[in-house]
C-alpha positions as CSV (number, residue, x, y, z in Angstrom):
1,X,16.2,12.4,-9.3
2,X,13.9,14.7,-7.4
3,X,12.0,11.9,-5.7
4,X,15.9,11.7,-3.8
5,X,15.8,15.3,-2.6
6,X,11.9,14.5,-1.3
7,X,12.8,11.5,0.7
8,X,15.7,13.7,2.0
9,X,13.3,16.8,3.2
10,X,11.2,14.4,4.7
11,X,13.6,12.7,6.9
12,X,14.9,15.9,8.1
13,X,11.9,17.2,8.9
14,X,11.4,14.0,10.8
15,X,14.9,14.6,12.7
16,X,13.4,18.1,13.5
17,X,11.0,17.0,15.6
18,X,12.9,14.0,17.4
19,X,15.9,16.3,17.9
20,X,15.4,17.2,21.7
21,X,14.1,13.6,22.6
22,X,16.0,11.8,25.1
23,X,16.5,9.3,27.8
24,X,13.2,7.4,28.7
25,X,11.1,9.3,26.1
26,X,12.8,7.2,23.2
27,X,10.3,4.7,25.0
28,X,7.2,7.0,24.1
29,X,4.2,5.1,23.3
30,X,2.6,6.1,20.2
31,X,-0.8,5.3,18.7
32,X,0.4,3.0,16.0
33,X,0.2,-0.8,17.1
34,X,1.8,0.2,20.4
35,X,5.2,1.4,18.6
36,X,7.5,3.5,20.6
37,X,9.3,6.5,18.9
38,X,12.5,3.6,19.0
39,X,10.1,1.1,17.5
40,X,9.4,4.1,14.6
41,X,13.2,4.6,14.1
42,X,14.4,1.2,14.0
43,X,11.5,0.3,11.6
44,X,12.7,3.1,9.2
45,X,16.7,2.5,9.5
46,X,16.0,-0.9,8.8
47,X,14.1,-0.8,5.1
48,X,16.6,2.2,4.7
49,X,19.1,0.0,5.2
50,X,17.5,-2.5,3.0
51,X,17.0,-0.2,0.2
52,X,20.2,0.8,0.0
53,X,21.4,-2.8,-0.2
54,X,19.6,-3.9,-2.8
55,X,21.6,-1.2,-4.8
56,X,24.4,-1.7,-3.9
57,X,24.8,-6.1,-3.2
58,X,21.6,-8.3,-4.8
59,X,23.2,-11.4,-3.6
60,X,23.8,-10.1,0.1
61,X,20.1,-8.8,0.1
62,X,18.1,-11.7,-0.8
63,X,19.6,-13.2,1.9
64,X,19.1,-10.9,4.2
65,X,15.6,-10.8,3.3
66,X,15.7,-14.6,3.8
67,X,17.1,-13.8,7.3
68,X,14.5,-11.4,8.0
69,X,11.1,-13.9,7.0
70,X,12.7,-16.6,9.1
71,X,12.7,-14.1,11.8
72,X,9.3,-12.7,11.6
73,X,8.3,-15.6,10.9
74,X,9.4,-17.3,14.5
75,X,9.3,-14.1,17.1
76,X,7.5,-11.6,14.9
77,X,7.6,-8.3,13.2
78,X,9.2,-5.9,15.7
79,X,11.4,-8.8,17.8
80,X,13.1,-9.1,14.4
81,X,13.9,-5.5,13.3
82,X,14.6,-4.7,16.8
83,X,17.8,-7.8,17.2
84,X,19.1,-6.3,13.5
85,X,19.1,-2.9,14.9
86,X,21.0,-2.8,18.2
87,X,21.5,1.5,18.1
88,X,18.9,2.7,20.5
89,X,18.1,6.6,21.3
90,X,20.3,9.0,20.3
91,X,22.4,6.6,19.1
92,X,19.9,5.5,16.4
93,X,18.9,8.7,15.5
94,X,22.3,9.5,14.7
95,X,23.2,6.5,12.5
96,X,19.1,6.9,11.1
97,X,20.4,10.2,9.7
98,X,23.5,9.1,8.4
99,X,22.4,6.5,6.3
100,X,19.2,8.6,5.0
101,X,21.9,12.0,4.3
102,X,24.0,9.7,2.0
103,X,21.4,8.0,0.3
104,X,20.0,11.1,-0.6
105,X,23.0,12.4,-2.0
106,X,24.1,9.1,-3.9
107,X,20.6,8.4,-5.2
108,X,19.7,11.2,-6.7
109,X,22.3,11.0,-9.0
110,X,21.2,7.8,-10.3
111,X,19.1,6.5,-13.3
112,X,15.9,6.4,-12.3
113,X,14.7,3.6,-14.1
114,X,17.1,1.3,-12.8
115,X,15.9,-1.4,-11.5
116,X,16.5,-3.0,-7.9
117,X,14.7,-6.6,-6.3
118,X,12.7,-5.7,-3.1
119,X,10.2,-7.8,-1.3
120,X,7.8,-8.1,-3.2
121,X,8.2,-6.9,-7.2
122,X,11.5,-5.4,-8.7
123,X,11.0,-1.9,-8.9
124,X,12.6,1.2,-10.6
125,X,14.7,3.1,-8.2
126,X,12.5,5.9,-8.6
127,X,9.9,3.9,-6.8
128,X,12.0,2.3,-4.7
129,X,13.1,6.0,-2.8
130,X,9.2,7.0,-3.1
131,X,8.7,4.3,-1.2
132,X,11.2,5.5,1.6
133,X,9.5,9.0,1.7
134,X,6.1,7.3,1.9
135,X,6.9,5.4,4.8
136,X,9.0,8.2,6.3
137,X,6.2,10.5,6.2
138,X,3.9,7.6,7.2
139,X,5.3,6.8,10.4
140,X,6.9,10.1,10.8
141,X,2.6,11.1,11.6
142,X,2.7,9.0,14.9
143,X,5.3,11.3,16.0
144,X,4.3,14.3,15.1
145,X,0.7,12.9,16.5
146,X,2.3,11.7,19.9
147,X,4.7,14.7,20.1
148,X,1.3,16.7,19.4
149,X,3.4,18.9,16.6
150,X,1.6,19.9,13.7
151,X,3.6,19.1,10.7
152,X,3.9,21.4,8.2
153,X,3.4,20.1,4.6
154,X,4.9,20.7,1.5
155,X,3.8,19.6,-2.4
156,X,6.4,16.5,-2.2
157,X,3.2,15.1,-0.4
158,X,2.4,14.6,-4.4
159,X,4.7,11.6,-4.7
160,X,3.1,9.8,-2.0
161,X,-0.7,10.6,-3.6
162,X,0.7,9.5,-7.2
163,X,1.8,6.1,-5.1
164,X,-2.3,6.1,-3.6
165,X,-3.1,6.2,-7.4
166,X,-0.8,3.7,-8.4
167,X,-1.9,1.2,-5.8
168,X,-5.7,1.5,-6.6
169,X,-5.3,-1.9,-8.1
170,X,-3.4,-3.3,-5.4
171,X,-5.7,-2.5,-2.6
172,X,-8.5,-4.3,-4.1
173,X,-6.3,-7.4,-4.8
174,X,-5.0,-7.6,-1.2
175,X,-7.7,-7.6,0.3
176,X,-9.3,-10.2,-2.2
177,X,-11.7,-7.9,-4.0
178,X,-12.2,-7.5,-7.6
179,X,-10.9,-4.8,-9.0
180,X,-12.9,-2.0,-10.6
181,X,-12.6,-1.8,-13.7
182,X,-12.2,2.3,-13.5
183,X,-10.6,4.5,-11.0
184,X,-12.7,7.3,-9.2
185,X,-11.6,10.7,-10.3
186,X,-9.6,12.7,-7.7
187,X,-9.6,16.8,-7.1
188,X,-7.3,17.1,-4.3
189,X,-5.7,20.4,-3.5
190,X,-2.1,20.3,-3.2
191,X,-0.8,22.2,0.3
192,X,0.5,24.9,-1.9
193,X,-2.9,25.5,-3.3
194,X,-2.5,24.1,-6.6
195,X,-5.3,21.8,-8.1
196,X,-4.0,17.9,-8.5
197,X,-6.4,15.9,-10.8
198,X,-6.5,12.3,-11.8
199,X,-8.3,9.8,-13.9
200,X,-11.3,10.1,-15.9
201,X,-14.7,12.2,-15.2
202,X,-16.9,10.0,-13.4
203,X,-19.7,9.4,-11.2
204,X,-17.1,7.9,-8.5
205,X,-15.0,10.9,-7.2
206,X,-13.1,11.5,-4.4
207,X,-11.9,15.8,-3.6
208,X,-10.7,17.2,-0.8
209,X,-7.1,18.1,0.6
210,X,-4.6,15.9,-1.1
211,X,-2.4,15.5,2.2
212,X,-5.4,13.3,3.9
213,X,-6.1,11.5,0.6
214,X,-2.2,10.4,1.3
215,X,-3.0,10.0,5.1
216,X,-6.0,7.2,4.0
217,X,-3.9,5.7,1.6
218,X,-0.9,5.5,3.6
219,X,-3.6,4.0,6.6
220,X,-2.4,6.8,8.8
221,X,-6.3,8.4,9.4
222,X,-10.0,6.7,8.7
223,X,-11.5,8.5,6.5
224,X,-14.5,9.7,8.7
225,X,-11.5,11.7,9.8
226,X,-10.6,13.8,7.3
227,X,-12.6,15.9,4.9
228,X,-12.4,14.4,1.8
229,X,-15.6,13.5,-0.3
230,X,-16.5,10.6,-2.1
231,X,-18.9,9.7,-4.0
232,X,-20.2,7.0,-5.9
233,X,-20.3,3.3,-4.1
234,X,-16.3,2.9,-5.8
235,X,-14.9,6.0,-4.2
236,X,-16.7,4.9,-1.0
237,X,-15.3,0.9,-1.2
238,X,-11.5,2.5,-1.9
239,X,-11.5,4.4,0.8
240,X,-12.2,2.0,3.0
241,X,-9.9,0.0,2.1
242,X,-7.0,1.7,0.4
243,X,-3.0,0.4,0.7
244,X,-0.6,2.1,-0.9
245,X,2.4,-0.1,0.8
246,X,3.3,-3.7,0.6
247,X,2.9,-7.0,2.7
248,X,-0.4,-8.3,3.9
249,X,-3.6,-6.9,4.1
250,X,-4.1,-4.5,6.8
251,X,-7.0,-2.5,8.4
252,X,-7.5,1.1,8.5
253,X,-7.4,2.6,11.8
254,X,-10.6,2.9,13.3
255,X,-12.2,6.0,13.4
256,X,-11.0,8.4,15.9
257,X,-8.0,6.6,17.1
258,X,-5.1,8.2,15.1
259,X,-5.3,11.7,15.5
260,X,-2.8,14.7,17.3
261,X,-2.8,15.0,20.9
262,X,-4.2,17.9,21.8
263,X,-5.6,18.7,19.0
């Protein structure tokens, strides 16, 4: 299963650039809700760890994710991840890549259509480790923004655009809209060069680079940021709202406040 391999390059080009952190820096500030780099890694140890229990134990993860709503429920998101994740620092980034190495290694080998409960909707294991990569490379862009490294991108970006695509639908029903009844065509251009096109021919189109159509569907740059196109009042609405992850409606950064520093 290649989407394995994906959400295994993407954590260790994570790991890359958190390998020389230490001591107070773990406390870094970054420009996502306030999160520190800890806040980033316990975040993405904890759904890893998640993930990887729904494969393995059904029973022991619906009730952990009972455990895990009560607790955001009475002190919040990040109170809650933080008390089930007690590794801090180096310490967390070496159990963080532990876990993500072997589930790498054990998932790719599996069926890909299996199926596996999550949070919301069962999904295939296929989605579920695209899901893992998204969110890897989704947080992973406050670090690289904070750290002020440039990442360097790859064509497994093209799992993360296929998820934008598959969540066109979503995005309108979450944030209470109705849904279109057809997508906008997109001409992205993959970062090896290659031309990605989707849907239909249409008056509503969206074309640009195909790693910021995943950065404003992943909610990681405004649009007014990047230099995609769209056109046609559909491609325009989308953009401005578009969620390609689960939970609760959320709100684009505004423009101008995710971006490298000093870039």
């Amino acid at each position: 299963m290649e989407q394995a391999k994906d959400f295994l390059d993407e954590s260790e080009a994570l790991y890359a650039v958190l390998a020389d952190v230490t001591g107070d820096a773990w406390e870094t500030v970054t420009q996502f809700k306030d999160w520190t780099l800890n806040d980033v890694l316990v975040h993405l140890h904890f759904w890893n760890r998640m993930a990887d229990l729904s494969l393995a134990d059904e029973a022991a993860f619906q009730a952990r994710l009972a455990e895990t709503f009560d607790g955001i429920g009475s002190q919040g998101f990040r109170a809650t991840e933080n008390a089930m994740i007690p590794e801090r620092g180096e310490e967390l980034r070496a159990a963080w890549r532990a876990l993500y190495t072997d589930m790498g290694a054990r998932w790719a080998r599996l069926d890909p259509k299996q199926r596996v409960k999550w949070a919301g909707p069962e999904m295939s294991v296929r989605s579920s480790i695209t899901a893992r990569q998204m969110e890897t490379w989704a947080h992973g862009q406050e670090v690289f923004d904070i750290l002020g490294v440039e990442r360097q991108e790859t064509d497994r970006i093209r799992n993360i655009v296929v998820l934008g695509v598959n969540t066109f639908s979503w995005s309108y029903k979450v944030h209470g809209r109705e849904v279109p009844e057809v997508m906008p065509r997109l001409e992205l251009t993959a970062p090896s060069g290659a031309a990605w096109e989707f849907g239909e021919p249409s008056e509503n189109r969206i074309n640009g680079p195909a790693v910021e159509f995943a950065q404003v569907v992943a909610q990681t740059r405004n649009v007014a940021d990047t230099a995609l196109r769209a056109e046609g009042p559909v491609a325009t609405e989308w953009m401005s709202i578009a969620q390609c992850f689960a939970g609760g409606p959320e709100t684009p950064p505004a423009k101008g406040a995710r971006h490298r520093v000093g870039q």
